[in-house]
C-alpha positions as CSV (number, residue, x, y, z in Angstrom):
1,X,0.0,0.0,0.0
2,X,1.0,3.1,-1.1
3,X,0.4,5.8,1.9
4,X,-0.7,9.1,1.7
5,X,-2.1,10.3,5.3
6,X,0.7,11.4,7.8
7,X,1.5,14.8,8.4
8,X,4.6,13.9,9.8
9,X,8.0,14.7,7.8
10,X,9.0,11.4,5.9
11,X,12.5,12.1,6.0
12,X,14.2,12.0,9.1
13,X,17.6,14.1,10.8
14,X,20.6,12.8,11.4
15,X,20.8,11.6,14.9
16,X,22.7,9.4,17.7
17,X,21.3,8.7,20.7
18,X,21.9,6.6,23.4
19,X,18.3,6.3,25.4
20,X,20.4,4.7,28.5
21,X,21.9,7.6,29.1
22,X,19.1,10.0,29.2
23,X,18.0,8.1,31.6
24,X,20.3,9.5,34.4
25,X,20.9,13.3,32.7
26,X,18.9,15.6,34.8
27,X,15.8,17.9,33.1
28,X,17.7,21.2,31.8
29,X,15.4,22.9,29.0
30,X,18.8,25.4,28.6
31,X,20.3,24.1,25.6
32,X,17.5,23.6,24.0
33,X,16.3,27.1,24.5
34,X,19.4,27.9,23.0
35,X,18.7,26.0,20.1
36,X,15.8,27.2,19.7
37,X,16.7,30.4,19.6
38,X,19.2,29.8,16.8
39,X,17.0,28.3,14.8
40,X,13.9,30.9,15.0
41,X,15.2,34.0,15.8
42,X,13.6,34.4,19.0
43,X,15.1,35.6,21.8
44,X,15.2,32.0,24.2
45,X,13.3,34.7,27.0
46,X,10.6,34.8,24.5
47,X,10.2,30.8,24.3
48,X,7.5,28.7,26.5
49,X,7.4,24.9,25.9
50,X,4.4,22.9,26.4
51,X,4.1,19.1,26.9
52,X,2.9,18.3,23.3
53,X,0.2,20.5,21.1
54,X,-2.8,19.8,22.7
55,X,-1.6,21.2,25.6
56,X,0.1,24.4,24.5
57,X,-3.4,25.2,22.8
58,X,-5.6,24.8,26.0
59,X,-3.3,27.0,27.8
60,X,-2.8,29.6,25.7
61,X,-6.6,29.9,25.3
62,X,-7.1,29.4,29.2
63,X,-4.7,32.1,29.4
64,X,-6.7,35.0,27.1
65,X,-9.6,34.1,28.6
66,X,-12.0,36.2,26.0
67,X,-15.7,36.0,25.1
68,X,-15.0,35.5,21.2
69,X,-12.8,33.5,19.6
70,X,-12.4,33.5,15.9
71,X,-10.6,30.5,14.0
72,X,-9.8,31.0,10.4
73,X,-11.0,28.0,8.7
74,X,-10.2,25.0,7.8
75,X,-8.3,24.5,10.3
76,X,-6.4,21.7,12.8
77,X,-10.2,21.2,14.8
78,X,-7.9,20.9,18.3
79,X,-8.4,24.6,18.2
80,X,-12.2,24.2,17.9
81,X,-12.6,21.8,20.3
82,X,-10.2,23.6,22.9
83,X,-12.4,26.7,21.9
84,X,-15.7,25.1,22.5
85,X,-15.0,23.3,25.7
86,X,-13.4,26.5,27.4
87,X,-16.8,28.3,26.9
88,X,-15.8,30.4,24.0
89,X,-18.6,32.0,21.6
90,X,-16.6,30.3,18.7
91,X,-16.9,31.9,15.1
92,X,-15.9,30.4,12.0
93,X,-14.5,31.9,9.3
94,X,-14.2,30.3,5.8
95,X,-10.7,31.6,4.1
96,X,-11.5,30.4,0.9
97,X,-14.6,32.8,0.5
98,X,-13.4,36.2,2.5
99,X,-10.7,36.5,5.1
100,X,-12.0,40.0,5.7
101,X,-14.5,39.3,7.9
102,X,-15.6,42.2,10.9
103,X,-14.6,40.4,14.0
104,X,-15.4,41.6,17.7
105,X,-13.0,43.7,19.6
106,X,-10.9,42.2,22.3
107,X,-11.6,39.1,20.5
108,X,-9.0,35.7,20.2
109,X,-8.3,35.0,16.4
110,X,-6.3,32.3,15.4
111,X,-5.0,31.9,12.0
112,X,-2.8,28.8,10.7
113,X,-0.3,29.8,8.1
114,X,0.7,27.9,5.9
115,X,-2.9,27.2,6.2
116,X,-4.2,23.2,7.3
117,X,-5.0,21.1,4.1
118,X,-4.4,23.3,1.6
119,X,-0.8,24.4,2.5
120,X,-1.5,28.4,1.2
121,X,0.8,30.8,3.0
122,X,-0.6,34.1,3.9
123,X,0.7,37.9,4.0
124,X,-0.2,39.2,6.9
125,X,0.1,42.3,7.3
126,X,-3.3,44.1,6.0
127,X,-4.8,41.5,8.3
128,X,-2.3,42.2,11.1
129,X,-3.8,46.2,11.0
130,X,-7.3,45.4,11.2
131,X,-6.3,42.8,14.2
132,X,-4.7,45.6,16.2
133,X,-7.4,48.3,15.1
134,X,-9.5,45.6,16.8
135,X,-7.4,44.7,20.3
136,X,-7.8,41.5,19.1
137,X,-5.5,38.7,20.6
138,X,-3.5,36.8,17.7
139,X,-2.6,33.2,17.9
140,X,-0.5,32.4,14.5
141,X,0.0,28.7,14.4
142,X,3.4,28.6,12.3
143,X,3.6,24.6,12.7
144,X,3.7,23.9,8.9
145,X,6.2,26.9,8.2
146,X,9.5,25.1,8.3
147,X,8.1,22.6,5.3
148,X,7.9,25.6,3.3
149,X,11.1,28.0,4.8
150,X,9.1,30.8,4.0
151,X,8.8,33.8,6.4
152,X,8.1,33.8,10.0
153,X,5.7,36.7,11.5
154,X,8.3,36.8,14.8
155,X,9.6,40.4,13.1
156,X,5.6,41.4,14.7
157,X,6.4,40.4,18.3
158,X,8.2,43.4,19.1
159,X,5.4,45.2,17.5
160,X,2.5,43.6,19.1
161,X,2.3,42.8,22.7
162,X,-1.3,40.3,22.0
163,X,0.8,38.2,19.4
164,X,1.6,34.4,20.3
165,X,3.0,31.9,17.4
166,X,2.6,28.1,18.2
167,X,4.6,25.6,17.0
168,X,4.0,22.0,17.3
169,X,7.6,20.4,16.6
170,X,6.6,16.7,16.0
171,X,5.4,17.1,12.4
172,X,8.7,18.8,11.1
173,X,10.9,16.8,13.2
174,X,9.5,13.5,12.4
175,X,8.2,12.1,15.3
176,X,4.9,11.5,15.8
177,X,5.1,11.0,19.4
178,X,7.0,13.9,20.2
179,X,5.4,15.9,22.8
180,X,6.8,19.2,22.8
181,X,5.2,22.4,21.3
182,X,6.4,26.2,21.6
183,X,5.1,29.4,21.8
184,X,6.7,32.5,21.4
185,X,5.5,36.0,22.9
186,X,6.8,38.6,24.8
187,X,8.6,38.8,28.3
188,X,5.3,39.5,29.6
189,X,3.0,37.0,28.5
190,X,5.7,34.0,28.8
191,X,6.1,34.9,32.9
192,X,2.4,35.2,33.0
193,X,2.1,31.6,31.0
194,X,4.4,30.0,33.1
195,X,2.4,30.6,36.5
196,X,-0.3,28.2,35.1
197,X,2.2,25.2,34.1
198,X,4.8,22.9,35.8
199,X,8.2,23.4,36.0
200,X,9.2,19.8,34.5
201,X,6.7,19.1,32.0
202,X,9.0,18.3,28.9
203,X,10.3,14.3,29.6
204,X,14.4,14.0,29.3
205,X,13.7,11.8,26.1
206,X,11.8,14.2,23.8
207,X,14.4,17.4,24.7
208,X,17.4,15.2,24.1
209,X,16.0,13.9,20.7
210,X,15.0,17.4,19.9
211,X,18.5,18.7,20.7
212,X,19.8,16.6,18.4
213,X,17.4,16.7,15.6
214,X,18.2,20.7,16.1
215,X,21.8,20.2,16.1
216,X,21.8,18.6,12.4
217,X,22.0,22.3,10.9
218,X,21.6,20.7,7.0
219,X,18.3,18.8,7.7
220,X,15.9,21.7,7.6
221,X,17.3,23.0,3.8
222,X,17.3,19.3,2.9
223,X,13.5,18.9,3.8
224,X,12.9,22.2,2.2
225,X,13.9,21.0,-1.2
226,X,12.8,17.6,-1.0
227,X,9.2,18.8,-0.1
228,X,9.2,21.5,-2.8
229,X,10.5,18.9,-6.2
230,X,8.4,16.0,-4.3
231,X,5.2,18.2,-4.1
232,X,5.5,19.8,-7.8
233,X,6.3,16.0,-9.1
234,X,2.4,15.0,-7.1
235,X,1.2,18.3,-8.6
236,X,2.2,17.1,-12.1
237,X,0.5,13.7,-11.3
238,X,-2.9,15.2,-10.3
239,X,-3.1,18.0,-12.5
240,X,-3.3,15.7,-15.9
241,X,-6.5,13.8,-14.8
242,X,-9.8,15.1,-15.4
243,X,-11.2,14.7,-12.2
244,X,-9.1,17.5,-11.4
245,X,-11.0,20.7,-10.8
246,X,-9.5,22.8,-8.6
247,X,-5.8,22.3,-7.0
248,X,-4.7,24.9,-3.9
249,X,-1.4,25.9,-5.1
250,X,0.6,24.6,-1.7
251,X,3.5,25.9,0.0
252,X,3.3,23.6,2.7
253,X,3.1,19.5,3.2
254,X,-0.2,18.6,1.8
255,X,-1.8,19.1,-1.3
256,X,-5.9,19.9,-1.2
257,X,-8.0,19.0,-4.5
258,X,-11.1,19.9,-5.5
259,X,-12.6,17.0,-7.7
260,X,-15.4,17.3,-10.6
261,X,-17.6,14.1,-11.4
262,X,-16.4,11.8,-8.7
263,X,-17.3,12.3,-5.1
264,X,-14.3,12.4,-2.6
265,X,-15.8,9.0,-1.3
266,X,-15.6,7.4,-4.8
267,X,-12.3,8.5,-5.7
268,X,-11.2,7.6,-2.0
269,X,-12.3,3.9,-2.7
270,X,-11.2,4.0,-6.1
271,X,-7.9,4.4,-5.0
272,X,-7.7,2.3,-2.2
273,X,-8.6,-0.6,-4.9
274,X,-5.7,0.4,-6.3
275,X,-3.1,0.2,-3.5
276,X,-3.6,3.9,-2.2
277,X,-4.7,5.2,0.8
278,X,-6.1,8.6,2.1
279,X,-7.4,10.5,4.6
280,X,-10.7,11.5,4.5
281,X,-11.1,15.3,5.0
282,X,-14.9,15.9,5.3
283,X,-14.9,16.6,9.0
284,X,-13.0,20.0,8.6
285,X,-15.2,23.1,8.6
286,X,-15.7,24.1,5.1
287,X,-14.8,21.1,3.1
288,X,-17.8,18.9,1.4
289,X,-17.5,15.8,-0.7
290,X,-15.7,17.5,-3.4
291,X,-12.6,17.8,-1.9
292,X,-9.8,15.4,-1.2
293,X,-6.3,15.9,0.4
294,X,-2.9,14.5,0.2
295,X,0.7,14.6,2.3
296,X,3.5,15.1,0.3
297,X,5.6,11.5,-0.1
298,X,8.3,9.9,-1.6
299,X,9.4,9.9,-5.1
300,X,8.5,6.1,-4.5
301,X,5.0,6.6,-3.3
302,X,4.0,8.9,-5.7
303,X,5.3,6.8,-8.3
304,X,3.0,4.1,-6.9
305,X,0.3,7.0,-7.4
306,X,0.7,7.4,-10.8
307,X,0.2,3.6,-11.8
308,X,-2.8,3.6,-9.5
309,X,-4.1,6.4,-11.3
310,X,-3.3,5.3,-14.7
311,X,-5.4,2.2,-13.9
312,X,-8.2,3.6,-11.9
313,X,-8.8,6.2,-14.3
């Protein structure tokens, strides 16, 4: 089988470790601030860990405590969910119609860019003024940015005391179970975060393999052009059919299609006949039975694709 769901990076970086003894190395989260640092441009002051994505989001959102909360849409539905069960007046709005929308003042917003599915990255900045004209507080969830090395929005925390950026690091670093997701804001807002979380919250295992996947300095350029000749080769595959009706031009991991004559459903089984398998995306706001996704593979797997195509269709 031939597999096309996982979000997580396919290649890998180069690393040695020896789990024996991590065992006995006491917690220090100091050198991989550092690290960090280096490798974001982010002062390490301006850092706060968080014991895997699903945690950094609740607290953040515990933390700005507001009546509204906006989430551009579609979007990872842990936000949603975290949204919804904190007692937010949750709003949805659909980016591929109008990102424009009026919003509420003093409200959350969070935006994903790249963007979930369909991998579009956004400028920000017209949306950046109407956020502040607005108080708003800004959550930007950068976690797809690094398959993409386009342009981080840290240049606006110096400009914009309500800004956090969230990171969850297992995608890019190729481990699904890595628990360990960042965000970055000012001074004030990390010292504020941390009074809500425990000191030890990160296990030895996942800093020390994050040190090191951090420490190969070649791996993120590598994955960068990997991704961007592996996703233009699927593009080439899924742009000759006639199914095709619409394809998101992607700067991220995953490719979204928009299909014409063939349900999502049909063209899911279709393929599965044929040795492939997807995701379904139909429970994601704003996405009906027309649309299918894909994570970017290797050469290998999408080679796989083709054949399957060519005989399917």
């Amino acid at each position: 089988m031939f597999d096309f769901r996982s979000e997580i990076n396919f290649l890998k970086p180069n690393i040695e470790i020896d789990f024996n003894k991590v065992c006995d190395e006491s917690s220090s989260y100091k050198l991989l601030l550092s690290l960090l640092e280096k490798r974001y441009k982010v002062n390490k002051e301006n850092i706060e860990l968080f014991n895997g994505y699903s945690s950094a989001i609740y607290s953040l959102l515990k933390y700005l405590d507001s009546k509204y909360c906006y989430i551009y849409s579609p979007c990872n539905l842990e936000y949603k969910e975290a949204s919804n069960n904190l007692s937010y007046e949750t709003r949805l709005i659909n980016r591929f119609e109008n990102i424009y929308l009026p919003i509420k003042e003093f409200s959350v917003v969070v935006f994903m860019n790249p963007s979930f599915l369909d991998g579009t990255y956004y400028e920000l900045e017209k949306l950046f003024e109407y956020w502040k004209s607005k108080n708003a507080k800004v959550i930007i969830d950068e976690t797809l940015i690094d398959f993409c090395g386009k342009k981080s929005n840290v240049d606006y925390l110096s400009e914009y005391d309500n800004l956090f950026i969230l990171k969850d690091l297992s995608k890019f670093y190729s481990r699904k179970n890595l628990n360990i997701a960042t965000v970055f804001t000012n001074n004030k807002n990390i010292e504020k975060l941390r009074k809500f979380e425990p000191q030890n919250k990160v296990s030895n295992f996942e800093i020390k393999y994050l040190e090191e996947a951090l420490k190969d300095i070649k791996f993120s350029s590598i994955t960068n052009s990997v991704y961007i000749k592996n996703r233009i080769e699927l593009e080439k595959v899924l742009q000759k059919y006639s199914f095709t009706d619409f394809m998101f031009q992607s700067n991220s991991n995953s490719i979204l299609l928009k299909l014409k004559n063939i349900t999502s459903e049909e063209f899911e089984k279709q393929l599965f006949e044929n040795n492939i398998i997807l995701n379904s995306c139909l429970e994601y706001d704003f996405i009906d039975e027309s649309f299918v996704s894909f994570y970017i593979s290797s050469l290998f797997n999408i080679q796989g694709l083709k054949k399957a195509l060519e005989n399917a269709f």
